[in-house]
Wavefront OBJ file of the C-alpha trace (Angstrom):
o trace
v 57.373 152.568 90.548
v 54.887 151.197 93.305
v 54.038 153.679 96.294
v 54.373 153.102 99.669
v 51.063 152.137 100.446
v 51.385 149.660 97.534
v 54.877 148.210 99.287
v 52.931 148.151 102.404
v 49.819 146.311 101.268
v 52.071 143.738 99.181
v 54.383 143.388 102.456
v 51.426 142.894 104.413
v 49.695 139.837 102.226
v 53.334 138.133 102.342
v 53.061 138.065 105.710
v 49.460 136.772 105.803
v 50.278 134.067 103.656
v 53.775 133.236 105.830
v 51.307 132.970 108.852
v 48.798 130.796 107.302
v 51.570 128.299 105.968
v 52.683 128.270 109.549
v 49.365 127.847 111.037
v 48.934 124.776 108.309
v 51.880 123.341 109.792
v 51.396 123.611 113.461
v 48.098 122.159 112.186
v 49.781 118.924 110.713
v 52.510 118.351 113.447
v 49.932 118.862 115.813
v 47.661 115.932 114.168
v 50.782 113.907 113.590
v 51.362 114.273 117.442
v 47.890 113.276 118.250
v 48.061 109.934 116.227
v 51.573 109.347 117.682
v 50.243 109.663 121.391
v 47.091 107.538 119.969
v 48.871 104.933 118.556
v 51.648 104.937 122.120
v 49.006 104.990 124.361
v 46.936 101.992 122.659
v 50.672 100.063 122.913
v 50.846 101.047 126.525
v 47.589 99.580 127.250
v 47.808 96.251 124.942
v 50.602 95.054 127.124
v 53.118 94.711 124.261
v 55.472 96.503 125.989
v 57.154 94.252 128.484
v 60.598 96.075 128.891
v 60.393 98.681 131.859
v 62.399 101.197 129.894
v 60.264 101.410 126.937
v 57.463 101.196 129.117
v 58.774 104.519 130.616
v 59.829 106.514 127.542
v 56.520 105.838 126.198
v 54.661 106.510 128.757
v 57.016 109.974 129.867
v 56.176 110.921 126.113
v 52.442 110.695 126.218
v 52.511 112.618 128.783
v 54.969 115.529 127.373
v 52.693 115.726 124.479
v 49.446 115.909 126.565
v 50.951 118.654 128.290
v 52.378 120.394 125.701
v 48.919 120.198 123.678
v 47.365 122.147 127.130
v 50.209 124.585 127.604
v 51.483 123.632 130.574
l 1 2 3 4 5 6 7 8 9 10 11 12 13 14 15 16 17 18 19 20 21 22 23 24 25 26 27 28 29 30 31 32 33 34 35 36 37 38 39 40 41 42 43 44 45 46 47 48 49 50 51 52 53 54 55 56 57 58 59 60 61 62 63 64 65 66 67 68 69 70 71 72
């Protein structure tokens, strides 16, 4: 039968490892974000986009992620 400092040590690396499998994936959506705002942005700016609406969903997300991605 493990001790408690055993149960504590193996309760503690679970938890390390849940933390850097959600690091990993902040890490990915994060990237996934950035090329999604990329890839908008370079839309925005090729004229493409000639409907007003789509203009200003794409533009109003941009600039959600660029503020999310600073904190604010």
């Amino acid at each position: 039968m493990p001790n408690n400092e055993e149960v504590w040590a193996d309760a503690c690396r679970r938890a390390e490892k849940r933390c850097e499998n959600q690091a990993q994936t902040i890490a990915d959506l994060r990237y996934a974000g950035d090329e999604l705002a990329r890839v908008m942005d370079d839309i925005l700016g090729s004229g493409m986009i000639t409907c007003q609406i789509s203009r200003a969903v794409m533009t109003a997300t941009v600039a959600r992620w660029k503020n999310a991605k600073t904190g604010q």
